[in-house]
C-alpha distance (Angstrom), angle and dihedral (degrees) to the residues before:
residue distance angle dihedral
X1 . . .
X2 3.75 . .
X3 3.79 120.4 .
X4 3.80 137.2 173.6
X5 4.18 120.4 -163.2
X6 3.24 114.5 -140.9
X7 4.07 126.7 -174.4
X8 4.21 136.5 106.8
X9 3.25 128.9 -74.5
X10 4.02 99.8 -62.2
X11 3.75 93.1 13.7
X12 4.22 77.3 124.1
X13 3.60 93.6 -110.3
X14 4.10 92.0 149.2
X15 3.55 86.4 49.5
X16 3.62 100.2 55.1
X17 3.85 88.7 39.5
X18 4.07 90.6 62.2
X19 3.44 93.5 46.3
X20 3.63 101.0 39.6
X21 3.94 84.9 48.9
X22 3.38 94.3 58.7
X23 3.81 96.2 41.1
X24 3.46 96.4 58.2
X25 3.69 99.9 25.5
X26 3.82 94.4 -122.5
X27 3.67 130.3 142.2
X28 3.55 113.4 -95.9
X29 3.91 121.1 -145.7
X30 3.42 117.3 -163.8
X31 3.91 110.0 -167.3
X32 3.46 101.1 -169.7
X33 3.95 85.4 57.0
X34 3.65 88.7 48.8
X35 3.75 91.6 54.6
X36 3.54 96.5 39.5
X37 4.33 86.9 52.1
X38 3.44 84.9 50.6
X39 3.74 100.1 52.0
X40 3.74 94.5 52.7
X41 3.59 97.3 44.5
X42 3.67 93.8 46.9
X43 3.61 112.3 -133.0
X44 3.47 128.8 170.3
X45 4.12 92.2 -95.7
X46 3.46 99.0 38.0
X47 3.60 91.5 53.6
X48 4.01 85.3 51.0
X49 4.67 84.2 52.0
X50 3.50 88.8 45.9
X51 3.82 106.4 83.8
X52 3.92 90.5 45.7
X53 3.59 104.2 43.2
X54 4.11 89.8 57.2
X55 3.62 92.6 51.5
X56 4.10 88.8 49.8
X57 4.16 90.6 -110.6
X58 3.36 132.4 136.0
X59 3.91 117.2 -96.9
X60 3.89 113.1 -112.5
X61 3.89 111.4 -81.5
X62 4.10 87.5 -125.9
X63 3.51 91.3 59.3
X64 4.34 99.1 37.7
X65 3.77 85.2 55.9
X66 4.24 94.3 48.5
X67 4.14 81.4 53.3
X68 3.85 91.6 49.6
X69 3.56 97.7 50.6
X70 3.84 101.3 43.5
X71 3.93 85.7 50.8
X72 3.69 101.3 45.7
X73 4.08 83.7 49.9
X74 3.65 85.9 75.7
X75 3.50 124.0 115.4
X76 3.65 95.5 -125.7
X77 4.00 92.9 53.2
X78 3.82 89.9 57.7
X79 3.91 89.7 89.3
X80 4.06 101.3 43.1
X81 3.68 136.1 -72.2
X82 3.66 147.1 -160.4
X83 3.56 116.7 -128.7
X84 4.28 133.9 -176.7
X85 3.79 117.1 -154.5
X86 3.10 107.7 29.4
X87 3.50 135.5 118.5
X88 3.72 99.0 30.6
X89 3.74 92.4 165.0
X90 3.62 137.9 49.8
X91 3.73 83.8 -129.5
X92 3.50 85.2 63.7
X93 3.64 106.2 35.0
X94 3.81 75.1 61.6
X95 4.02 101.1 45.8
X96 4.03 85.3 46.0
X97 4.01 88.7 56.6
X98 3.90 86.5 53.5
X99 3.61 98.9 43.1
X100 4.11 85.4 49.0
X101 3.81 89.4 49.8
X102 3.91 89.7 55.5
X103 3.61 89.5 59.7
X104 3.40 97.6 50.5
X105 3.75 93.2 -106.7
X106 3.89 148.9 104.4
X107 3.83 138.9 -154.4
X108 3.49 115.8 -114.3
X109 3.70 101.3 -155.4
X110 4.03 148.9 2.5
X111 3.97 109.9 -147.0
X112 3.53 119.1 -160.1
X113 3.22 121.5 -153.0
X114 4.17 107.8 -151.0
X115 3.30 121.4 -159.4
X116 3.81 129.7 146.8
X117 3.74 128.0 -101.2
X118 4.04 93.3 -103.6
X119 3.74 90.0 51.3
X120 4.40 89.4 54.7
X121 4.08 88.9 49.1
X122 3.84 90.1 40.9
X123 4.22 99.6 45.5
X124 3.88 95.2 40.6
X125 3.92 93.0 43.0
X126 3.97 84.3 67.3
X127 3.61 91.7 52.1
X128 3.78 117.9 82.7
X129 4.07 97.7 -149.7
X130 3.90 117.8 133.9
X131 3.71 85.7 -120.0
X132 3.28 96.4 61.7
X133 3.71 104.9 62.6
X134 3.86 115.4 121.4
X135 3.81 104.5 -105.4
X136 4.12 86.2 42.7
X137 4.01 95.1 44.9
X138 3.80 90.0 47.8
X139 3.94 89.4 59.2
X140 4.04 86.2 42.4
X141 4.05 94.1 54.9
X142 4.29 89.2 45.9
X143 3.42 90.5 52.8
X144 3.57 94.2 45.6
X145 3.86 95.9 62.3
X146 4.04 93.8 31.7
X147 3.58 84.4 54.0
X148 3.43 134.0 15.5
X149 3.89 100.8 32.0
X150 3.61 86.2 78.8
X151 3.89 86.7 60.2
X152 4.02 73.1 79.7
X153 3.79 92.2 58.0
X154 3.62 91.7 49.3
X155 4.32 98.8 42.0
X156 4.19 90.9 36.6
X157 3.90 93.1 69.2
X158 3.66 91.5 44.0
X159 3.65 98.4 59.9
X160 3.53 91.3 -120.0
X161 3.75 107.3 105.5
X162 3.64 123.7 95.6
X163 4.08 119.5 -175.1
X164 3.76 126.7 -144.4
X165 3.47 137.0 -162.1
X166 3.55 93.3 -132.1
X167 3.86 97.7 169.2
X168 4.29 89.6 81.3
X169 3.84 116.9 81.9
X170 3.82 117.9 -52.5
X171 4.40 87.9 -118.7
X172 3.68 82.6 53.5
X173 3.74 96.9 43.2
X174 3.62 95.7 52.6
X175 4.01 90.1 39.6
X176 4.13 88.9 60.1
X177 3.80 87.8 46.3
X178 3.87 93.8 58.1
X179 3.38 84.0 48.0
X180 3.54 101.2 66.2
X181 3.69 94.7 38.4
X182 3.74 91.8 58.4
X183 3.89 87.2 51.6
């Protein structure tokens, strides 16, 4: 099974992507961790996410879809995955679906995560990430709906797109989630 998590910033989508992990015993890939590894140790493409993940952009498609295929090259992605943060644009909802189809495989669903705009302020207030400060998580929410809510539009069509409730307790988020997978 192969499943991306999409939300905002605070929509829970590290949350869900523990738990689901550890449901389903799939790998979990966490992009912003990726990024963030790569940033401190300096490699050639986190030095290329760098400049937009302090100012609270997105980090150029090019370079997004260089991280995605060097980590689902991995032995352990070979047999599914569930990964949080990735696609943030229809471009590369899109350029994921191609890079799947060149290894032979398909996602089976997008989940988004839907929570309100006062929920995202309130959740990533209480976390103490860089990325999170105000002037930084206002350019992270705009982004958000100019572009990844039409990751929707793109997924919806598809039959591919499952939408949560995510503002209810994370056990009860992730219980509704299993749900609909089972069905």
């Amino acid at each position: 099974m192969r499943l991306v998590i999409l939300g905002g910033p605070g929509s829970g989508k590290g949350t869900q992507l523990r738990a689901l992990s550890q449901a389903l015993q799939l790998p979990s890939i966490a992009v912003g961790e990726i990024l963030r590894t790569a940033i401190v140790q300096n490699t050639l493409l986190g030095q290329k996410a760098q400049t937009a993940v302090l100012q609270g952009q997105l980090v150029p498609d090019e370079v997004m879809i260089q991280f995605m295929r060097l980590r689902l090259l991995q032995e352990d992605a070979k047999v599914g995955w569930i990964m949080e943060g990735y696609p943030r644009t229809a471009f590369q909802a899109e350029e994921l679906n191609f890079l799947l189809e060149s290894f032979q495989q398909r996602l089976d669903w997008a989940i988004y995560l839907e929570v309100d705009e006062a929920t995202m302020l309130e959740r990533s207030a209480a976390r103490s990430r860089a990325d999170d400060a105000p002037e930084i998580l206002q350019h992270r929410i705009k982004a958000f709906h100019e572009r990844t809510l039409p990751i929707l539009e793109y997924y919806a069509p598809r039959n591919r797109l499952l939408s949560i409730n995510a503002q209810a307790a994370p056990d009860q988020v992730t219980a509704e989630i299993l749900q609909k997978l089972e069905s």
